[in-house]
C-alpha positions in Angstrom: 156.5 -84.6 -93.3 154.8 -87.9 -95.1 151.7 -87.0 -92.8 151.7 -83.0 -93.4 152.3 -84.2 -97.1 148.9 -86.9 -97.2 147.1 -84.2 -95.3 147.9 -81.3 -97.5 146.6 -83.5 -100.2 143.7 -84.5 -98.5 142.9 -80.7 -98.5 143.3 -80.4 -102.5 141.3 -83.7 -102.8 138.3 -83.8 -101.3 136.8 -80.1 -102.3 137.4 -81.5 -106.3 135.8 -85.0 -104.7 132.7 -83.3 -103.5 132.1 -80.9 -106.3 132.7 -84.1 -108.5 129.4 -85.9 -106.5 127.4 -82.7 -106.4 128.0 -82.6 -110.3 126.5 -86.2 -110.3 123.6 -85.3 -108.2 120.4 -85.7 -110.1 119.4 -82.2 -108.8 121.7 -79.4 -108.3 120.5 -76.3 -105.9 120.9 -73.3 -107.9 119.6 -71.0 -105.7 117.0 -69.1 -103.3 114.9 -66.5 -104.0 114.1 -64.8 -100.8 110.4 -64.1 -100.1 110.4 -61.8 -97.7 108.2 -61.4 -94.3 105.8 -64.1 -94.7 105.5 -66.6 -91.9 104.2 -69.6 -91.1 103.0 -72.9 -93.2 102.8 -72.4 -97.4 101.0 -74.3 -99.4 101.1 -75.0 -103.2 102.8 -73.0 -106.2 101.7 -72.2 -109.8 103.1 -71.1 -112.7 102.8 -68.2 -115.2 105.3 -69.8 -118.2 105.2 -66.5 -120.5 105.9 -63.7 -117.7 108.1 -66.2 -115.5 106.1 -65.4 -112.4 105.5 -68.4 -109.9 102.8 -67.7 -107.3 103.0 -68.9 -103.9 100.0 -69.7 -101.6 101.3 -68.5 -98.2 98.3 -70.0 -96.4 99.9 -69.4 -92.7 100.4 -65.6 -94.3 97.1 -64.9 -95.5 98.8 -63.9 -98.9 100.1 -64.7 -102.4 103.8 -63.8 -103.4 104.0 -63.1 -107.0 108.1 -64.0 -107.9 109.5 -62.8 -110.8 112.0 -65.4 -111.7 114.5 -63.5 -114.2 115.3 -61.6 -111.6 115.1 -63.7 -109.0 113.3 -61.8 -106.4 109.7 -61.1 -105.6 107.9 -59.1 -107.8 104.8 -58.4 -105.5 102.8 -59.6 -102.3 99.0 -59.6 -102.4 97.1 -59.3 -99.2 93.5 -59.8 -97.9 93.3 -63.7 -98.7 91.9 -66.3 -96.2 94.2 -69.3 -95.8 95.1 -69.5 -99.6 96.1 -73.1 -100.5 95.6 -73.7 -104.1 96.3 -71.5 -107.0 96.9 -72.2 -110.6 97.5 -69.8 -113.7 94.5 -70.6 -116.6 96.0 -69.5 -119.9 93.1 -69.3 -121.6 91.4 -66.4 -119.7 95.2 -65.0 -118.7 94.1 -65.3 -115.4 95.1 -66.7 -112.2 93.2 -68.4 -109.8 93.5 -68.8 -105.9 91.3 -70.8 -103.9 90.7 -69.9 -100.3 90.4 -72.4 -97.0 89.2 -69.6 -94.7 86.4 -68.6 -96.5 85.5 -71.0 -99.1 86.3 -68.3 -102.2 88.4 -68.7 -105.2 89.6 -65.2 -106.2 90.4 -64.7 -110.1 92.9 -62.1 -110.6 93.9 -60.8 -113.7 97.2 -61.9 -115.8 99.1 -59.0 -116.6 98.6 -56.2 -113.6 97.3 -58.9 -111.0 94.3 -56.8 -110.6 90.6 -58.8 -108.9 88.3 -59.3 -111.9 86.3 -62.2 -109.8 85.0 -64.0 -106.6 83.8 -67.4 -106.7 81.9 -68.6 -103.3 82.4 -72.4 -103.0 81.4 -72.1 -99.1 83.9 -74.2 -97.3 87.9 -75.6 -97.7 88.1 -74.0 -101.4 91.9 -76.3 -101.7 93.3 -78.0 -104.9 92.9 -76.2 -108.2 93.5 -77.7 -111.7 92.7 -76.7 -115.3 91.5 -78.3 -118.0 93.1 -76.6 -120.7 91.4 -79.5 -123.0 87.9 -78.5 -122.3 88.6 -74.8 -121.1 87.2 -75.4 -117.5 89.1 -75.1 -114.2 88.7 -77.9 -111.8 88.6 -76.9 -107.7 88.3 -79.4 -104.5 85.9 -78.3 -101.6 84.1 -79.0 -98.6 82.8 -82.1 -97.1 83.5 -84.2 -100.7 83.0 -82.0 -104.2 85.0 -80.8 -107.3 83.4 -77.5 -108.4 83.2 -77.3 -112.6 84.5 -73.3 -113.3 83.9 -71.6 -116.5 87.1 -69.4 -117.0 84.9 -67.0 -119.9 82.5 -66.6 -117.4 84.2 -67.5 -113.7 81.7 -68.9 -112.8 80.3 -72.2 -111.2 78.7 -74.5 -113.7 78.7 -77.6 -111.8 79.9 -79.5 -108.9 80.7 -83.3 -108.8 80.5 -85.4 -105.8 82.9 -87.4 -103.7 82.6 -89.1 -100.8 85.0 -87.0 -98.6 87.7 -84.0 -99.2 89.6 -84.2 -102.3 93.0 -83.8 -101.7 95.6 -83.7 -104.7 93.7 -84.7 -108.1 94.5 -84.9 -111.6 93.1 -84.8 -115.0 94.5 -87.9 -116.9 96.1 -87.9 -120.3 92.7 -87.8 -122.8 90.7 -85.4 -120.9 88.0 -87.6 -119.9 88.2 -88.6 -116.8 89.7 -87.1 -113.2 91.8 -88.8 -110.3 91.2 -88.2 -107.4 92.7 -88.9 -103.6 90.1 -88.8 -101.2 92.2 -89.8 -97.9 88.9 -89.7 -95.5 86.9 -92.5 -97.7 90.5 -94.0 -97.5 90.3 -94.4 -101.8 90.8 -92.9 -105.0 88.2 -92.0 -106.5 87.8 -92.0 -110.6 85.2 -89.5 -112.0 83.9 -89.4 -115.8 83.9 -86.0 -116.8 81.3 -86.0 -119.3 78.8 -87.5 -117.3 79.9 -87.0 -113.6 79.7 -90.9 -112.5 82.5 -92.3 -110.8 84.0 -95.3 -109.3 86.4 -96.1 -106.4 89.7 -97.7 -106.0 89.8 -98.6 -101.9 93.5 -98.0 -101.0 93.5 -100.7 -98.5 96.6 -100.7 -95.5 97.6 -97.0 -97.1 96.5 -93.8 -95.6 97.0 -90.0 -96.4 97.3 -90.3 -100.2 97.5 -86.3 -100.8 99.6 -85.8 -103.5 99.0 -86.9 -107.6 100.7 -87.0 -110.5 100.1 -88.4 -113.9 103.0 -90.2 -115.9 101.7 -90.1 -119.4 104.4 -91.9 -120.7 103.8 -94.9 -118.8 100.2 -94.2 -118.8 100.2 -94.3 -115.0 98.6 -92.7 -112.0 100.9 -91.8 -109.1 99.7 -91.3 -105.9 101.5 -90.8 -102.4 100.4 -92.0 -99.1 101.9 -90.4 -95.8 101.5 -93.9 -93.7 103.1 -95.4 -94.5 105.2 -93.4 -96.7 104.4 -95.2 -100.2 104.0 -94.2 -103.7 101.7 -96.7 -105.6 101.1 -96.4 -109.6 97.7 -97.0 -110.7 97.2 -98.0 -114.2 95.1 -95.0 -116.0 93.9 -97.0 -118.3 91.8 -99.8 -115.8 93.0 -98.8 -112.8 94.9 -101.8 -111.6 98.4 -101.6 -109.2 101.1 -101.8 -111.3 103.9 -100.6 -108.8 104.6 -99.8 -105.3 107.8 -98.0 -103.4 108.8 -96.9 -100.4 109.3 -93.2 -100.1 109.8 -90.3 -98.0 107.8 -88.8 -95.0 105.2 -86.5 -95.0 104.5 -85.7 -98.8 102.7 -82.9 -100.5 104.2 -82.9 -103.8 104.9 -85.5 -106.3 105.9 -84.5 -110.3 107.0 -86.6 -113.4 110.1 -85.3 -115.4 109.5 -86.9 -118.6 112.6 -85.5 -120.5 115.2 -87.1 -117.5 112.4 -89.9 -116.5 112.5 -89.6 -113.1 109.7 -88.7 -110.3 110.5 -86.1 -107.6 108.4 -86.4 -104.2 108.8 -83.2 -101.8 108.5 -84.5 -98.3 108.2 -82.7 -95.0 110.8 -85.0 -93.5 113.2 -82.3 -95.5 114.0 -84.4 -98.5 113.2 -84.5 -101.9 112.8 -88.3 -103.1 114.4 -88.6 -107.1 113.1 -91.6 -108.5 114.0 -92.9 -111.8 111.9 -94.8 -114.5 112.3 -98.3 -115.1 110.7 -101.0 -117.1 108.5 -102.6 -114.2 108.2 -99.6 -112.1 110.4 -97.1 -110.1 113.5 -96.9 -108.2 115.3 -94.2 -105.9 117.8 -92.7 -107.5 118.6 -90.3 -104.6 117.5 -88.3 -101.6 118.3 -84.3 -102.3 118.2 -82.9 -99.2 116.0 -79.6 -98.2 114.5 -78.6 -95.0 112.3 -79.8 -92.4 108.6 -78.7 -93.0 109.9 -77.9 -96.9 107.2 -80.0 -98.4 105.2 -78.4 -101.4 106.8 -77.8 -104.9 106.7 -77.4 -108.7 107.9 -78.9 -111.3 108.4 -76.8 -114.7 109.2 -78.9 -117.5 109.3 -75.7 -119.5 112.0 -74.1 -118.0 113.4 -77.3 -116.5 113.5 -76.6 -112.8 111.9 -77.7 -109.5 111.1 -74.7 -107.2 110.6 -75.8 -103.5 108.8 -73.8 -101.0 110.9 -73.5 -97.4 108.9 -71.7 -94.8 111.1 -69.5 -92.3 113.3 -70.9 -89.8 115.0 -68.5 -86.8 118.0 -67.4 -88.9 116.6 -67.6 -92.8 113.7 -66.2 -94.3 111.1 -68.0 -96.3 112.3 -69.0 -99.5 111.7 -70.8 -102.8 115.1 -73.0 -103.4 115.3 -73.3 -107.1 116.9 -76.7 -108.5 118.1 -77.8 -111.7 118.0 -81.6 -112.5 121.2 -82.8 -113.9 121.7 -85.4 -116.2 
């Protein structure tokens, strides 16, 4: 009877024990927003703050899925796009943009009804796409080692800066003047002065892969992630010197600063997401959220306080964006 007792117990115990240390987690999943038939690898997620759509580059799908997230399901699925990787929403042409790695193209669709309004040829691996909502320009990596200068009025091409190799993930830094970026083939990172194109490198030494960016504007630091080994170094923005390296998780694509809970969350292929937390010398893990193998591009939206994660099919699920809420 004492055992039935202790196990019965046991039973009430340990459901109240575990929702206690999901409660703790720093992120909690809230849910997933199914995407439908789109198969294969996808790529990186953008962000229309106003309408609460988030786009989704299904580069293995030749597509972009258009979520509406009130209601938690996808709103549309445009076709006819070449290996879509990066795609970002330019408020000050209420426009979204969607840069191609099949053909070399951005495409420029319009805000409200999603229609085309513009084609811009960069001719080879059109990938990363930021905006420089400073300076009203859009930023896009391509080809063999350049960052083409977009005009939003216009969309067009009114410049194209130079790197020696591919840009991967690249960022703007805090005053506008000047552009990170990781350019794993020249094994640096690469600093560019926007107003008059010249640049500088930082070599990366021992670290490879550095694809993914973020800027901590707090800390006025420079966060890059290298996939080997798996390492997040902080670069200071300011003269560019190391101020902090961790260990972190495999395969990253992602990496975003949560200034309100100051933490950093890295979205890993290994099926993780790394939380790290702030401190006064550098970082720390805070925890290890788990996902799904292969799971490794996200967003971060400070404005409605969520991180969306992109999870490509598996035999018995669909693809889906998992939706978590960071918790205090």
């Amino acid at each position: 009877m004492f055992a039935q007792a202790m196990l019965l117990i046991a039973m009430v115990v340990l459901p109240a024990a575990g929702e206690a240390q999901t409660a703790r987690a720093p992120l909690v999943l809230e849910a997933k927003i199914p995407l439908g038939e789109v198969s294969g690898r996808i790529d990186h997620l953008a962000i229309d703050v106003k309408r609460q759509r988030l786009f989704v580059a299904e580069l293995g799908n030749d597509t972009l899925g258009v979520v509406d997230l009130a209601a938690g399901k996808v709103l549309r699925t445009i076709a006819g796009l070449k290996e879509p990787q990066g795609v970002a929403y330019v408020g000050v042409a209420d426009s979204i943009y969607v840069a191609n790695a099949g053909d070399g193209s951005v495409r420029v669709l319009r805000g409200d009804d999603l229609a085309p309004i513009g084609r811009i040829e960069l001719g080879d691996d059109a990938d990363n796409v930021r905006v420089d909502a400073q300076h009203s320009r859009v930023l896009v990596g391509f080809g063999k080692g350049a960052l083409a200068v977009i005009d939003p009025a216009g969309r067009t091409k009114t410049a194209d800066i130079r790197l020696k190799g591919h840009p991967e993930g690249f960022q703007i830094d805090e005053t506008g003047t000047q552009v990170f970026v990781n350019v794993p083939d020249a094994g640096d990172i690469e600093i560019v002065d926007l107003a008059t194109a010249a640049n500088r490198s930082l070599p990366t030494g021992d670290l490879r892969s550095n694809f993914p960016m973020a800027i901590d504007h707090d800390a006025h630091r420079v966060l890059a992630v290298f996939r080997s080994p798996p390492t997040l170094m902080a670069l200071s923005s300011q003269d560019g010197h190391v101020a902090a390296k961790l260990e972190t998780c495999g395969d990253a694509d992602d990496v975003f600063v949560d200034a309100k809970h100051r933490r950093v969350y890295v979205s890993c292929g290994e099926g993780v997401v790394d939380v790290l937390e702030q401190r006064e010398a550098g970082y720390g893990r805070l925890a290890r959220v788990p996902t799904v193998s292969g799971a490794r591009t996200s967003l971060f939206v400070p404005e409605l306080d969520r991180l969306y994660v992109a999870v490509r099919a598996r035999a018995k699920e669909p693809a889906a964006i998992w939706v978590f809420r960071p918790a205090p």
